[in-house]
C-alpha atoms as one frame of an Amber mdcrd trajectory, in Angstrom:
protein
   0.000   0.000   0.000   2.890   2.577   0.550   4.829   1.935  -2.763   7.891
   2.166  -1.125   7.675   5.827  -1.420   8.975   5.680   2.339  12.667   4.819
   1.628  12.452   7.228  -1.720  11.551  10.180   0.628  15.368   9.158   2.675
  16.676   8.838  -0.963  15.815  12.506  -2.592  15.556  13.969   0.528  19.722
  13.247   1.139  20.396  13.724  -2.437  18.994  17.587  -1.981  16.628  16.292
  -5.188  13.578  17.510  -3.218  13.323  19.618  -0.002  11.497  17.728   2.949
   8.406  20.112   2.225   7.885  18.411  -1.275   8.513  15.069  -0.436   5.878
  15.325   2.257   3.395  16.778   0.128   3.925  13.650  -2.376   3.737  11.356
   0.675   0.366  13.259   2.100  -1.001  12.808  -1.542  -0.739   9.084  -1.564
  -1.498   8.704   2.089  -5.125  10.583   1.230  -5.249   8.449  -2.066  -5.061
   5.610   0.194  -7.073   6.205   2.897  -9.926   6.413   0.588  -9.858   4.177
  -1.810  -9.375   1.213   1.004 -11.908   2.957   3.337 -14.036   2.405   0.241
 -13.225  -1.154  -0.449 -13.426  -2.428   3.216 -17.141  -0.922   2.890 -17.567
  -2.538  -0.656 -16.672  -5.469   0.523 -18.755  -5.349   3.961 -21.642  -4.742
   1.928 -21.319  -7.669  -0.599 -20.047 -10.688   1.094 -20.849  -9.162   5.052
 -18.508  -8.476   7.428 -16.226 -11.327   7.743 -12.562 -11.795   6.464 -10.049
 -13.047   8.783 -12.286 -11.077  11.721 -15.608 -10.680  11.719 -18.562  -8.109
  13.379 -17.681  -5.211  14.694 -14.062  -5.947  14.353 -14.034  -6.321  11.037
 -14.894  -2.536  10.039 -11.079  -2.006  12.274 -10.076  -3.097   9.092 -10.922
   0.451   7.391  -8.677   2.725   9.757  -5.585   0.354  10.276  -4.038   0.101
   6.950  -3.785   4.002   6.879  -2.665   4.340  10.271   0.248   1.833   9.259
   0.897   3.821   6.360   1.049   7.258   8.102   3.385   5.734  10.542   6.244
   4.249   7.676   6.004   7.429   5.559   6.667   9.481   9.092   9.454   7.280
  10.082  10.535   7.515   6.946  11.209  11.247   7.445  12.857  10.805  10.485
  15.165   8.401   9.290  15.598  10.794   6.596  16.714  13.833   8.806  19.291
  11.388  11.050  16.747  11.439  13.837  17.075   7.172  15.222  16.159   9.290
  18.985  13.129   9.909  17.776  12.172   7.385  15.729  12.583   4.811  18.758
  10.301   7.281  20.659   7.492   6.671  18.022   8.094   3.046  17.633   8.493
   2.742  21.709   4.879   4.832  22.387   3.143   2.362  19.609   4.676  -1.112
  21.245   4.202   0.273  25.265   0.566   1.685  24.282  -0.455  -1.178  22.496
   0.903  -3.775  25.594  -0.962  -1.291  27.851  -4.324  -1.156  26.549  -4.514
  -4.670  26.733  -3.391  -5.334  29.673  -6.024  -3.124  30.350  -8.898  -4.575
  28.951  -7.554  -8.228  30.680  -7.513  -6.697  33.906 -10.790  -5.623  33.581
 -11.886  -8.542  32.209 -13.062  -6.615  28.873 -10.281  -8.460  25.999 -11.763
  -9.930  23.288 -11.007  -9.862  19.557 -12.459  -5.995  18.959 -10.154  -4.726
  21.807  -7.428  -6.131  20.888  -8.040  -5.303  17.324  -8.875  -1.374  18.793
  -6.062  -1.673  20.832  -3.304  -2.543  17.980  -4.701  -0.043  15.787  -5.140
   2.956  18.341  -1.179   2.002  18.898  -0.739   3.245  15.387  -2.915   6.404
  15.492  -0.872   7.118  19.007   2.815   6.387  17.523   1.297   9.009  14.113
   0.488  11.817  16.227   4.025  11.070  18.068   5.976  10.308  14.847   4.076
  14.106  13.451   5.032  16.108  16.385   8.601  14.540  16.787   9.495  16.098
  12.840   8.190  19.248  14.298   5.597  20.420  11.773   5.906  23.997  13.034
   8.922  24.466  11.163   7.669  23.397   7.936   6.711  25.819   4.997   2.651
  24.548   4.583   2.222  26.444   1.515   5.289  24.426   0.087   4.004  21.065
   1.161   0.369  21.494  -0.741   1.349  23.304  -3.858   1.667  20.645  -6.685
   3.662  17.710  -5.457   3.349  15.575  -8.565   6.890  15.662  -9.905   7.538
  14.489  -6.071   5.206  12.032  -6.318   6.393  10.514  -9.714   9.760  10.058
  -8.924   9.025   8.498  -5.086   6.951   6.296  -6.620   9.466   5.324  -9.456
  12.023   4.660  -7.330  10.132   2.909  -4.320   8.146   0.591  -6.630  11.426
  -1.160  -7.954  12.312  -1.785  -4.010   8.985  -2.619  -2.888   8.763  -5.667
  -5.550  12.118  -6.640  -3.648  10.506  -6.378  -0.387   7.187  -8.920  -1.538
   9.671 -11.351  -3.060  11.720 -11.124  -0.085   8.774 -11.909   2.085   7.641
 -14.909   0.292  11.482 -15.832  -0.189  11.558 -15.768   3.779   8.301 -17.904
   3.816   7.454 -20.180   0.861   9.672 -22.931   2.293   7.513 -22.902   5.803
   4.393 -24.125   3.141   6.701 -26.494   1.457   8.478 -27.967   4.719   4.421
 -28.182   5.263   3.303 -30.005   2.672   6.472 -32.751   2.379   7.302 -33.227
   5.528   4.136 -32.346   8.114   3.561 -30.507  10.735   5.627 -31.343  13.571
   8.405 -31.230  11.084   7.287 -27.003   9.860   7.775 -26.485  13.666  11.210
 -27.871  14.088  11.917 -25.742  11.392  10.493 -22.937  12.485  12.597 -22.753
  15.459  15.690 -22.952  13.561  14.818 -20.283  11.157  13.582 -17.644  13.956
  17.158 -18.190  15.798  19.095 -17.985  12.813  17.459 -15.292  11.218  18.713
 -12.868  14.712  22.046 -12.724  12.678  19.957 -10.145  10.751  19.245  -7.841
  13.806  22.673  -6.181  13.253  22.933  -5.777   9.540  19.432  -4.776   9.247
  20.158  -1.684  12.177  23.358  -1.252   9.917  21.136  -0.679   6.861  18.900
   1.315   8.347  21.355   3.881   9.833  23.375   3.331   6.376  21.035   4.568
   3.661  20.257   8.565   4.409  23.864   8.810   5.329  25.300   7.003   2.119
  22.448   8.373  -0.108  23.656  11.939   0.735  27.820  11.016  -0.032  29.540
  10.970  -3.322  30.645   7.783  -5.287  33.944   6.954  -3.545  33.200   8.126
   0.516  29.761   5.880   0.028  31.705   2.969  -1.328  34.243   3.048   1.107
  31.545   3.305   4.256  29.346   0.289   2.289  32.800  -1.596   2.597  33.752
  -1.056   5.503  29.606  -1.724   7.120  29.590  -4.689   5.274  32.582  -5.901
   6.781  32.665  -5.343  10.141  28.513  -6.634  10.371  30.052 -10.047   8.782
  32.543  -9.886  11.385  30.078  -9.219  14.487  27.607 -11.716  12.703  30.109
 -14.586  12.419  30.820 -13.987  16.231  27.447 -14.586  17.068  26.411 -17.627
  14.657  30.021 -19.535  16.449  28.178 -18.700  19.790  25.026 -19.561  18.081
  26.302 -22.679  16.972  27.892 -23.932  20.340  25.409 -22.885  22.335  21.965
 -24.239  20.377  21.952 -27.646  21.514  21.372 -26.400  25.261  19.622 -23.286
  24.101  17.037 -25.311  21.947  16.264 -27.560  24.761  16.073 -25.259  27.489
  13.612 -22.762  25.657  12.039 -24.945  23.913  11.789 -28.266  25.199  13.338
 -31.759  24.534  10.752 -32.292  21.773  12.934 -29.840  19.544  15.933 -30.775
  19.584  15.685 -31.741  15.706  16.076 -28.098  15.184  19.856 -28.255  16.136
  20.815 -29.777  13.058  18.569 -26.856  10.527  20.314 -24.534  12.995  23.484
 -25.312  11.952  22.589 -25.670   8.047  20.763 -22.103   7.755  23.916 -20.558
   9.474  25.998 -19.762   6.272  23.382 -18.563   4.280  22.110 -15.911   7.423
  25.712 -14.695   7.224  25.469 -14.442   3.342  22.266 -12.841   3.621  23.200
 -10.418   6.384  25.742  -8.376   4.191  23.278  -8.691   1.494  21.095  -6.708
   3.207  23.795  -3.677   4.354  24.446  -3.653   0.075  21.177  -2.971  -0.212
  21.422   0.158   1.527  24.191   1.086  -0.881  22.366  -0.197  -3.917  19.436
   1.795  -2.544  21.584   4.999  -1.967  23.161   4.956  -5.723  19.240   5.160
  -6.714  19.458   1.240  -7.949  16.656  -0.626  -5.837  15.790  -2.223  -8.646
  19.320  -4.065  -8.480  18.549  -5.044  -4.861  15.652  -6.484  -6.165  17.356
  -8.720  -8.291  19.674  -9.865  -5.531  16.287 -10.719  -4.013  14.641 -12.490
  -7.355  17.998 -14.694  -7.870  17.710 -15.577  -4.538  13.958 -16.464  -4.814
  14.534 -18.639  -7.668  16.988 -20.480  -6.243  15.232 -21.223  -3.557  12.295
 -22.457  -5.704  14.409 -24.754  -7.249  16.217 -26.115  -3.874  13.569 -26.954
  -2.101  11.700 -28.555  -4.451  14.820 -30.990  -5.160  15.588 -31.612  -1.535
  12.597 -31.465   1.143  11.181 -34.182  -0.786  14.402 -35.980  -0.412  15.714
 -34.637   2.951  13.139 -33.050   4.682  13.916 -30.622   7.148  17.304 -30.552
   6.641  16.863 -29.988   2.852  15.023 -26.779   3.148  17.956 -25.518   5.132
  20.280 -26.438   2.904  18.093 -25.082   0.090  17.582 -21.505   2.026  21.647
 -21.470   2.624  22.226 -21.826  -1.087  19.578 -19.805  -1.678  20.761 -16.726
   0.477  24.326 -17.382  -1.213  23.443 -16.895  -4.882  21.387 -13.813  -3.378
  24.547 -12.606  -2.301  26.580 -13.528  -5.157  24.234 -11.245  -7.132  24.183
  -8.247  -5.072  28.030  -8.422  -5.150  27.324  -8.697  -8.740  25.920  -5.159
  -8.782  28.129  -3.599  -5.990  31.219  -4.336  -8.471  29.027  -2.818 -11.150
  28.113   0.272  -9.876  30.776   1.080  -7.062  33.745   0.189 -10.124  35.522
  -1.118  -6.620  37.344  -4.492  -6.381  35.644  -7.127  -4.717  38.822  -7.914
  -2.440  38.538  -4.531  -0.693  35.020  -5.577   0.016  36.112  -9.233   1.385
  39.274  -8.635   2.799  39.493  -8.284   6.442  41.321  -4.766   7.138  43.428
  -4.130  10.368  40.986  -1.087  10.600  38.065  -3.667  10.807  39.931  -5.514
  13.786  41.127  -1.887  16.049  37.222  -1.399  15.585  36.445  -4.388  17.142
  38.845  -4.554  19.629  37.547  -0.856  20.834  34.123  -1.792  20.838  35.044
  -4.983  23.647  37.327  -2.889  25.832  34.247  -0.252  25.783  31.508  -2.780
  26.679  34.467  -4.515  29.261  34.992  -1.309  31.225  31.516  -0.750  31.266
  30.470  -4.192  32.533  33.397  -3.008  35.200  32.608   0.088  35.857  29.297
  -1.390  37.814  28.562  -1.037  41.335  28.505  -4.595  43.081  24.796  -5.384
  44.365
């Protein structure tokens, strides 16, 4: 529903294309444009088949405010990112998660939860974090008459540009899922939640190198060729570092950390664990290219990291869960994530015009960095008063 129009606002907004003013006036224009036309279809709908998809009653009409109170929130966010503001996006993003966990806790204490006030409660969450997210990028400073006077160029080009990442981010998402349905349908149940557990563990590699991206894109998108290059590099390499850190510890610690959490019943997750490792590493720096991809005004290259990878997990899985089950459609995701990677490295090379080997090569920089970072986080562990 957004387009992707949020990270082209962090784009042209760092490139000086467009001042903030225009950008939001594009944004505001699609927002609107959205609002109604899915206000409209949620009543269409209603009215023809009755109120009943996925929820039903009075929940169901929730429906017609929470898709553009989602919106509102990733185009605001979007701003702040834009603007170097991480403060105050974890304000908004704290006030939705806190008032959401309130307001039903709430209702339970009172003995009042059921599926409309929890519904009410998730999407309230999402007007609150808006009206947070709005005053946070201080509106008073903004020229009004600026924001509402013609914002189609704007519009055009965020839309452009966040449509070629957006198909990136659906094929990611069924990338991420199709082999759950496939594990599924081969191998049963029991055998989709073995895997599940493997796949949520291994995929916290991606904490890191998605906070990397994140922080990466309006600060690359606003550098020339070399300086943004050089950063990508040295992001890339340093979140492949910390991430290989954590998938030994990971690794060692899973067998005990699976059964503990988990239960004894799981402990055929171990084994996927282990398999998905590489290819979370692999896909980990693919994801802190994206950001430069993304900066150089080339999503659509990041989205054909994301297709090659797609395909080859298509292909994977359906020549090994039938043969190895579980284990196959780890293997197959590993791969997978790997020929993602290969690709996006593909496309760094190609639009960078930097070697590969300054991009894989450990640097001595990379390990002071590191070393700093410990003795920091050891003399604050330290530093602590004793209970």
């Amino acid at each position: 529903a957004n387009l992707g129009v949020g990270p082209a606002s962090v784009f042209y907004l760092n490139r000086g294309a467009y001042s903030l003013e225009r950008l939001l006036g594009g944004a505001t224009f699609l927002w609107a444009s959205v609002a109604v036309l899915w206000a409209l279809g949620v009543a269409l709908f209603g009215v023809l088949y009755g109120p009943d998809a996925f929820v039903s009653g009075r929940a169901f009409w929730l429906y017609a405010p929470a898709v553009p109170a989602v919106v509102a929130y990733l185009f605001l966010v979007a701003f702040l990112q834009g603007q170097h503001r991480f403060g105050a996006i974890f304000l908004a993003g704290a006030s939705q998660g806190v008032s959401s966990v309130a307001s039903l806790g709430t209702l339970w204490a009172l003995g009042r939860l059921d599926l409309f006030g929890a519904v009410a409660s998730w999407v309230g969450s999402f007007v609150l974090a808006d009206a947070i997210a709005f005053v946070l990028l201080r509106p008073w400073r903004l020229h009004w008459r600026e924001v509402i006077q013609r914002p189609w160029q704007a519009l055009r080009d965020q839309i452009r540009y966040g449509v070629q990442g957006q198909l990136g981010n659906l094929a990611q998402l069924l990338n991420y899922r199709l082999d759950h349905y496939l594990v599924g349908a081969f191998a049963g149940r029991a055998a989709v939640g073995h895997y599940t557990v493997a796949v949520g563990l291994a995929e916290s590699l991606w904490w890191l190198a998605s906070a990397v991206s994140y922080v990466l894109l309006p600060r690359l998108s606003g550098m020339g060729q070399r300086e943004a290059a050089a950063l990508a590099q040295a992001g890339a390499r340093n979140t492949f570092l910390v991430s290989l850190l954590g998938a030994v510890a990971l690794a060692g610690l899973s067998p005990v950390l699976v059964t503990v959490v988990f239960g004894s019943e799981f402990r055929a997750s171990v084994l996927p664990l282990a398999l998905l490792l590489p290819g979370a590493l692999a896909n980990g720096v693919t994801i802190v290219l994206g950001s430069y991809l993304y900066s150089r005004g080339r999503p659509l290259y990041q989205t054909g990291a994301v297709l090659a990878a797609l395909l080859a997990t298509v292909v994977l899985d359906l020549a090994l869960i039938p043969w190895l089950e579980v284990p196959g459609a780890a293997i197959a995701s590993s791969l997978a994530y790997n020929t993602g990677l290969a690709t996006a490295l593909y496309f760094y090379r190609r639009v960078s015009g930097q070697p590969l080997s300054r991009l894989l090569t450990v640097q001595a920089s990379d390990l002071d960095l590191l070393r700093e970072v410990w003795r920091g986080l050891w003399r604050r562990l330290r530093a602590r008063p004793e209970p």
